[in-house]
C-alpha positions as CSV (number, residue, x, y, z in Angstrom):
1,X,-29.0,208.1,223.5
2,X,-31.9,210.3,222.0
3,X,-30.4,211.3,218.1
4,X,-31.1,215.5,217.9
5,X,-30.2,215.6,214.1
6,X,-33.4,216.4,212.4
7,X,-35.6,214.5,215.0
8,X,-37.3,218.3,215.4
9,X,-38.3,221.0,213.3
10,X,-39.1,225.1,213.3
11,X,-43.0,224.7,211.9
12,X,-44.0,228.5,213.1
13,X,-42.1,231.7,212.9
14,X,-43.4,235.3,213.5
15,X,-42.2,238.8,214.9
16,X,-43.7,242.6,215.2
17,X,-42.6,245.6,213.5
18,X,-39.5,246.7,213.8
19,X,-38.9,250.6,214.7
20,X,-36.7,252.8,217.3
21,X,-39.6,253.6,218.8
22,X,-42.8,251.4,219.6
23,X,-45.8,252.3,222.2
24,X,-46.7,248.3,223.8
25,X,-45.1,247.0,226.5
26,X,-42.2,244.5,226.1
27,X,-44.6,241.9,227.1
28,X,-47.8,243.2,224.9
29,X,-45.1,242.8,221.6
30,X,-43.9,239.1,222.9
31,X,-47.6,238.3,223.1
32,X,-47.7,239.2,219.6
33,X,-44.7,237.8,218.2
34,X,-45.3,234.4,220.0
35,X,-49.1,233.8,218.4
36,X,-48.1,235.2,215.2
37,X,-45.8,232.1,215.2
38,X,-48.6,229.6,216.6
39,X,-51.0,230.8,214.1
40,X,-48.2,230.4,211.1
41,X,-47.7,226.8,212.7
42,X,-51.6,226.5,213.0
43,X,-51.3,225.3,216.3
44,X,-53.3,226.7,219.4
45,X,-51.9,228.2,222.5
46,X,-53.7,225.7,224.6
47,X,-51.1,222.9,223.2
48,X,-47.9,224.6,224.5
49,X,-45.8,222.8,226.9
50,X,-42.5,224.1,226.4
51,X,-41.1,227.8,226.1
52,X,-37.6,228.9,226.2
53,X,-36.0,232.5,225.9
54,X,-33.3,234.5,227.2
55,X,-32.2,235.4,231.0
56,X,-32.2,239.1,229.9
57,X,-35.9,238.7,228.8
58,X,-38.0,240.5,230.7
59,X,-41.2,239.0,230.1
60,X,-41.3,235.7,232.1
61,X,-42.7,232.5,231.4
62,X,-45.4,233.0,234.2
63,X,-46.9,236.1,232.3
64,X,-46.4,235.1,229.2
65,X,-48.2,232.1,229.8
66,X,-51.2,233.1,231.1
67,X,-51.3,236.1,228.1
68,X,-51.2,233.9,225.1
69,X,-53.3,231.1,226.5
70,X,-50.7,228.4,227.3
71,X,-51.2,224.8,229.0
72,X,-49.6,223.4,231.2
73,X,-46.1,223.8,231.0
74,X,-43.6,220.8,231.5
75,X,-40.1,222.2,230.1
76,X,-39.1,225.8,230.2
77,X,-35.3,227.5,230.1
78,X,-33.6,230.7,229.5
79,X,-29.4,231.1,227.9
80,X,-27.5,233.3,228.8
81,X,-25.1,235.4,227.8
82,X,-27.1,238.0,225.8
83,X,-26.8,238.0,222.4
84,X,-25.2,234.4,223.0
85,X,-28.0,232.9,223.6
86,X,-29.9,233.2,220.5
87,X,-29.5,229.9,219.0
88,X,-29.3,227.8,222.5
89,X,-33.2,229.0,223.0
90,X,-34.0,226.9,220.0
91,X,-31.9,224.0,221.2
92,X,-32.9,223.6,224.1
93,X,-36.6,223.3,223.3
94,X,-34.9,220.8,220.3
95,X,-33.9,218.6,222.9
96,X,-36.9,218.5,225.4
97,X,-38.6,217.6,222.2
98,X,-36.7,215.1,220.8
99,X,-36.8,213.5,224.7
100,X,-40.6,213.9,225.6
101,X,-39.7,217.0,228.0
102,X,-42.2,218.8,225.6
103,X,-44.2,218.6,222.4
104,X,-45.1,222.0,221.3
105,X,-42.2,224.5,222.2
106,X,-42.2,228.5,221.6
107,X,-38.8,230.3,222.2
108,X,-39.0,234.0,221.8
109,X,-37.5,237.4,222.7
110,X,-38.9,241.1,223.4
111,X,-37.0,243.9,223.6
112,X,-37.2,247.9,223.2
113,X,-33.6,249.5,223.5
114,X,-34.3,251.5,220.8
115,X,-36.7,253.2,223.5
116,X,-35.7,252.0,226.4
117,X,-33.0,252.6,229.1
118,X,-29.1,252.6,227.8
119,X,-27.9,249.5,230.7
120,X,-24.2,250.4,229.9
121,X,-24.6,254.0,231.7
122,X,-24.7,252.3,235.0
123,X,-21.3,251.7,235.6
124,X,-22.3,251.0,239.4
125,X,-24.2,248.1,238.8
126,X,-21.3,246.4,236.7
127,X,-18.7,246.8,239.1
128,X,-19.5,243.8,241.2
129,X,-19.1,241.7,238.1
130,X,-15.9,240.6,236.4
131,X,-16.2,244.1,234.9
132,X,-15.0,246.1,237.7
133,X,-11.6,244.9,236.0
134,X,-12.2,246.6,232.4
135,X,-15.1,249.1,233.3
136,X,-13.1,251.8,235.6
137,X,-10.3,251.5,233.0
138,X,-12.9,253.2,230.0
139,X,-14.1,249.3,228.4
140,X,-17.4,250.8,229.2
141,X,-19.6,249.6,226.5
142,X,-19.2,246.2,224.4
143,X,-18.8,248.6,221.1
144,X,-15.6,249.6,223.0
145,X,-14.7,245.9,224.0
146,X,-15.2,244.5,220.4
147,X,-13.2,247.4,219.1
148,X,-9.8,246.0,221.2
149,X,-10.5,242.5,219.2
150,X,-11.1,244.5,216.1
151,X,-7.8,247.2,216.5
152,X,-6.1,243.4,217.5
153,X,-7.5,241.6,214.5
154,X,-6.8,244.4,212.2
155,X,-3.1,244.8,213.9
156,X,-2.2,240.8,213.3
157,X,-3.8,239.8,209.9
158,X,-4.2,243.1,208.0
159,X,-8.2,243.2,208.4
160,X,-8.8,246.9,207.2
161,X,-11.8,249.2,207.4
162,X,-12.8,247.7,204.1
163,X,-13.5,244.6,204.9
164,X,-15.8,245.6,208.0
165,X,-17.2,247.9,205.0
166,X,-17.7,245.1,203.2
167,X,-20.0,243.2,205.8
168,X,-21.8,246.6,206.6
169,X,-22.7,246.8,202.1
170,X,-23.7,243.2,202.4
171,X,-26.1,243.8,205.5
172,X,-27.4,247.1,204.5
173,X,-27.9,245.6,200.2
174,X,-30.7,243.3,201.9
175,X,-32.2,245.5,204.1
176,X,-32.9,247.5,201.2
177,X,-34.7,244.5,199.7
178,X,-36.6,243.6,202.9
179,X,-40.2,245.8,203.5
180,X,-39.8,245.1,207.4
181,X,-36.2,246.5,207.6
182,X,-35.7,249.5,209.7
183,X,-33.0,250.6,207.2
184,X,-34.9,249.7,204.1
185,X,-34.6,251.9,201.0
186,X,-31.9,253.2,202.9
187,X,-28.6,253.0,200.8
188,X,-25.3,252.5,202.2
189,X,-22.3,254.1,200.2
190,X,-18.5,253.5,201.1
191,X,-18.4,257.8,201.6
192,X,-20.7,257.4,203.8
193,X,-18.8,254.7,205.6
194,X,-15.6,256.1,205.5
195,X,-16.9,259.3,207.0
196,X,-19.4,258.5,209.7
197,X,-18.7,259.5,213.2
198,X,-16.5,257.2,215.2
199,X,-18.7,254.9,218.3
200,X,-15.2,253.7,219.6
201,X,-12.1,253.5,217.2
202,X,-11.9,251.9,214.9
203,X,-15.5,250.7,215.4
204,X,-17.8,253.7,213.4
205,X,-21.3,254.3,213.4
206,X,-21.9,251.9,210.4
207,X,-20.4,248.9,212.3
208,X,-22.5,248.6,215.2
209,X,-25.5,247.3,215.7
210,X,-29.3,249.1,215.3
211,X,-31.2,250.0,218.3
212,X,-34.3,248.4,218.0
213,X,-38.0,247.6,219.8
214,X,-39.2,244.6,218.6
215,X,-40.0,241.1,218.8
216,X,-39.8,237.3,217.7
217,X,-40.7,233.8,218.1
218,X,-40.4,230.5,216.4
219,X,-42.5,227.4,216.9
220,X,-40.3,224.1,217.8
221,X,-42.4,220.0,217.5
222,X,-41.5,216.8,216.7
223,X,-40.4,216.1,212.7
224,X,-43.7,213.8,213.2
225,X,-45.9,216.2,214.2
226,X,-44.2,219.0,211.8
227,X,-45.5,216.7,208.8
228,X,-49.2,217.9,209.8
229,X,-48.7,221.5,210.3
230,X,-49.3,224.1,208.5
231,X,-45.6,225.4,206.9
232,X,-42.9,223.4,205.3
233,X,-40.9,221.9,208.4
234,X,-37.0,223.3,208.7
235,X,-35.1,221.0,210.3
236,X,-33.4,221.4,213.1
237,X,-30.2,219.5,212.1
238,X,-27.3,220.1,214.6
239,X,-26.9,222.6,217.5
240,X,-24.2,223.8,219.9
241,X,-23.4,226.1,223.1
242,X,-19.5,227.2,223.6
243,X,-18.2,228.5,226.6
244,X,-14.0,228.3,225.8
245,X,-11.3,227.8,228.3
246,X,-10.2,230.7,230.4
247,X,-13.3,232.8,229.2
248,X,-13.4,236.2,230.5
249,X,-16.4,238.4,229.0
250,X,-16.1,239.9,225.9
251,X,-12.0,240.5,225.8
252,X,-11.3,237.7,226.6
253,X,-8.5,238.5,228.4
254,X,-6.9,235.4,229.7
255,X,-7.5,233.3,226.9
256,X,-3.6,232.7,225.4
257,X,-5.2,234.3,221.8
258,X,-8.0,236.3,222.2
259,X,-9.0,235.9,218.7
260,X,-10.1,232.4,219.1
261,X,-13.1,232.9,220.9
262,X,-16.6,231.0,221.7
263,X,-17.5,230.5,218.0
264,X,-14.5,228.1,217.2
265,X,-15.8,225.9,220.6
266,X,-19.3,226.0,219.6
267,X,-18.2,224.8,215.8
268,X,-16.1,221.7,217.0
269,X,-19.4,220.7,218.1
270,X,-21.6,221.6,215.8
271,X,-20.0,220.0,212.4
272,X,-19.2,217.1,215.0
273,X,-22.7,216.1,214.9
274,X,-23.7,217.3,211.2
275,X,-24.2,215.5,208.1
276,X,-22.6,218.3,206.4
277,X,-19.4,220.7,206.5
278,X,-19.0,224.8,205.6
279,X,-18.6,224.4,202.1
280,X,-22.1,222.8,201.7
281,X,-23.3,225.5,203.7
282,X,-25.9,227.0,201.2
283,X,-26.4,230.8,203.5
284,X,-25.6,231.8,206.7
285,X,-26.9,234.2,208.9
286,X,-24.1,235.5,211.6
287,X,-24.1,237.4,214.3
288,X,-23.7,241.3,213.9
289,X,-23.8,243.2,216.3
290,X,-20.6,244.5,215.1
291,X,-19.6,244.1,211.8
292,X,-15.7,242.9,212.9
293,X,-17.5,239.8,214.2
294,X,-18.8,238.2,210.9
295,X,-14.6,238.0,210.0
296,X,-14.2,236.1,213.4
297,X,-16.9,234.0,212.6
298,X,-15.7,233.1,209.3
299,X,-12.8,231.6,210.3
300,X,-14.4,230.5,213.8
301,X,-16.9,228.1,212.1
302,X,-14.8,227.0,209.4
303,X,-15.7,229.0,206.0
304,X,-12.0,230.0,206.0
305,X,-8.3,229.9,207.3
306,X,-6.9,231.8,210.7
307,X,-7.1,235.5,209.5
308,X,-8.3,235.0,206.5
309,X,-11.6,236.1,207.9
310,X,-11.3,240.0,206.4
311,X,-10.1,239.2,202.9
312,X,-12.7,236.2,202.6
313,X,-15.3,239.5,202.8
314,X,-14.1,240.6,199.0
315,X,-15.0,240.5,195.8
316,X,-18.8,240.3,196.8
317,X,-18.6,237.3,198.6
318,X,-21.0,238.1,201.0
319,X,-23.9,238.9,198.9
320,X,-26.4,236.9,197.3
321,X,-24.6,235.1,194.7
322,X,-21.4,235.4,196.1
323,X,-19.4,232.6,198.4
324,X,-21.0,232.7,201.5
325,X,-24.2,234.4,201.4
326,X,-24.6,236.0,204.7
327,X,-28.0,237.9,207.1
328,X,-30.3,238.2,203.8
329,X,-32.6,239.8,206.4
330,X,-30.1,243.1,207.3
331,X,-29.5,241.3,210.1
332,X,-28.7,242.9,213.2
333,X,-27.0,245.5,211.4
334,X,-29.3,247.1,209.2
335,X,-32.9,244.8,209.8
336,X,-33.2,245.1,213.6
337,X,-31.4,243.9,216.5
338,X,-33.4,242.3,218.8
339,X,-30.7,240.2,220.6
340,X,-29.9,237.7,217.4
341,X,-33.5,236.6,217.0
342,X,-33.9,238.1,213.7
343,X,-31.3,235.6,212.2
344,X,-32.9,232.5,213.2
345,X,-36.5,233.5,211.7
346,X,-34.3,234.6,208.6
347,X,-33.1,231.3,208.2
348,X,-36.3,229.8,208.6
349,X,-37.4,231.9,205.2
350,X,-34.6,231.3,203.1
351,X,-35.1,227.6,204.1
352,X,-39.2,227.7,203.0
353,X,-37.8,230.2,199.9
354,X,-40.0,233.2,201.3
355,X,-37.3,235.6,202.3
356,X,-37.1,238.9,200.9
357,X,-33.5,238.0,199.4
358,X,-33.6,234.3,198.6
359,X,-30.8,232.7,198.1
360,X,-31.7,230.4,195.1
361,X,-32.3,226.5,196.1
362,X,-30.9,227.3,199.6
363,X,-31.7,223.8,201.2
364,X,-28.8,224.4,204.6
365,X,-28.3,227.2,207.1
366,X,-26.1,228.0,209.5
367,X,-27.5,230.6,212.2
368,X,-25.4,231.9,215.2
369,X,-25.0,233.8,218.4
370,X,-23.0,236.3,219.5
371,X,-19.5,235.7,219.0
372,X,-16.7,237.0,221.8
373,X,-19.2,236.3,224.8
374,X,-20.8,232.2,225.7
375,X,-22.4,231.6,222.6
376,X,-24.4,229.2,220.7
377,X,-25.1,227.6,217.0
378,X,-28.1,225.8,214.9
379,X,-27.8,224.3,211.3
380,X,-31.1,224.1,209.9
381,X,-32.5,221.9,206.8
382,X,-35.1,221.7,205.1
């Protein structure tokens, strides 16, 4: 059996601007993202073999290929799943590495919905999916999914608007330290908060996700070749898909509780194959498309006890300095959301000790998908 743990590494990372509005194609800004990354990694285009991305992605390996130069190709993929399949882009090109599938692997992801069409108008196209049983019934959006989990949560622990406050601050305090941040030098205030409009009770408008047009990419070699190039190798240390039980989109309807979704199956396997647990977990970066997922994923991956997830969020503990600190970037939040992408390149920094908000000495990382649909997980070293 081929050992993943550290036998790859990230050696390359690199993205575009970040704004609700840009003028290139989606293709034209993965172009751009994906030989940023090369040249960070100092490796030509010529020696790709391997690309991975996401099934939503638009821009396919074909084009993309023959854009940035590529060779011939001998592994590609794409996850699933959205948002979910953030972190399983990087895995998979960890293991066609770490098995000869591939030597020099790109994953990446375009996107402009902060310009682009709204999908969850078209109620038409979702009905032939498992949605025609939520959509007709006013679950039209994921905000307004998430927000039964979050009214649920909130009903059976005592969460309170606070504590989603609390990982909205957290978000928004690095943003404001981060240059490439759409909501940098843009203060969040609890007022402000507490009266923002509602996007689907008791979700508001500062607990879902940014709109965003924007790209990123990250370079993926052997840890013997990542000794020659050009950037500190981080480690690909342990990685993870979870699909639970009984899974039923983002409600997860006929799961017996609803509240333990993907993230807790993804984290049996993850710490299963790490050297190391939570609590040597030195920063985090979890996924945020809504802010009542960073509670879930608390206690999903292990950082705390069942429903302890909204008090665990006190007392600063999600800031630098604090506990557990969490998406130094914004994150999807208040950075840009770009499916999850942003919080593996994050990672990536605080591991080198380049990222806007470094966490001091950070040396582990924990980076994940979308929690409440098929998700996946990374821990990163350095």
């Amino acid at each position: 059996m081929t050992e993943l743990k550290d036998a790859t590494a990230i050696v390359g990372i690199g993205q575009t601007a970040f704004a609700k509005q840009l003028p290139e194609s989606e293709k034209t800004l993965a172009c751009r993202a994906v030989l940023a990354a090369l040249d960070d990694a100092g490796i030509p285009p010529s020696e790709v073999d391997g690309l991975a991305s996401y099934t939503m992605e638009e821009t396919d390996e074909v084009e993309l290929a023959k854009a940035i130069g590529a060779g011939d190709l001998t592994f590609f993929s794409k996850a699933g799943y959205g948002g979910g399949g953030s972190c399983a882009t990087v895995a998979h090109l960890a293991a066609a590495v770490a098995t000869g599938q591939a030597t020099v692997g790109v994953a990446w992801r375009s996107r402009k919905r902060g310009s682009g069409p709204r999908p969850w108008k078209n109620t038409t196209a979702q009905l032939p999916t498992p949605a025609q049983w939520t959509r007709p019934f006013g679950l039209l959006r994921p905000a307004d999914e998430i927000a039964m989990l979050a009214r649920r949560y909130m009903h059976e622990y005592g969460a309170t608007r606070d504590h989603f406050f609390n990982v909205a601050l957290a978000c928004r305090n690095r943003a404001n330290q981060n240059p490439a941040a759409m909501m940098y030098e843009r203060p969040l205030t609890r007022e402000m908060y507490m009266t923002s409009r509602w996007i689907s009770e008791p979700l508001c408008l500062f607990d879902n996700c940014l709109e965003t047009d924007g790209a990123l990419a990250c370079v993926i070699v052997s840890k013997e070749r990542a000794r020659d190039c050009r950037q500190t190798p981080v480690y690909v240390h342990s990685a993870a898909q979870g699909l639970p039980a009984q899974h039923h989109g983002m409600v997860n309807y006929w799961n017996d509780d609803p509240l333990t979704g993907p993230a807790w199956t993804a984290a049996r396997h993850l710490w299963k194959h790490a050297d190391f647990g939570p609590h040597d977990t030195d920063v985090a970066q979890i996924y945020d498309a809504f802010t009542a997922l960073i509670p879930l994923s608390l206690e999903g991956y292990g950082f705390c006890g069942r429903g302890e997830g909204g008090a665990f969020t006190e007392g600063g503990a999600l800031e630098i300095g604090g506990r557990l600190p969490v998406n130094t970037s914004g994150g999807g939040l208040s950075e840009a959301y770009v499916h999850g992408f942003n919080l593996i390149n994050e990672g990536v920094k605080q591991l080198r000790g380049t990222s806007t908000a470094q966490v001091p000495d950070a040396a582990t990382c924990l980076v994940t998908a979308g929690e409440g649909v098929p998700t996946s997980a990374i821990l990163l070293r350095n």
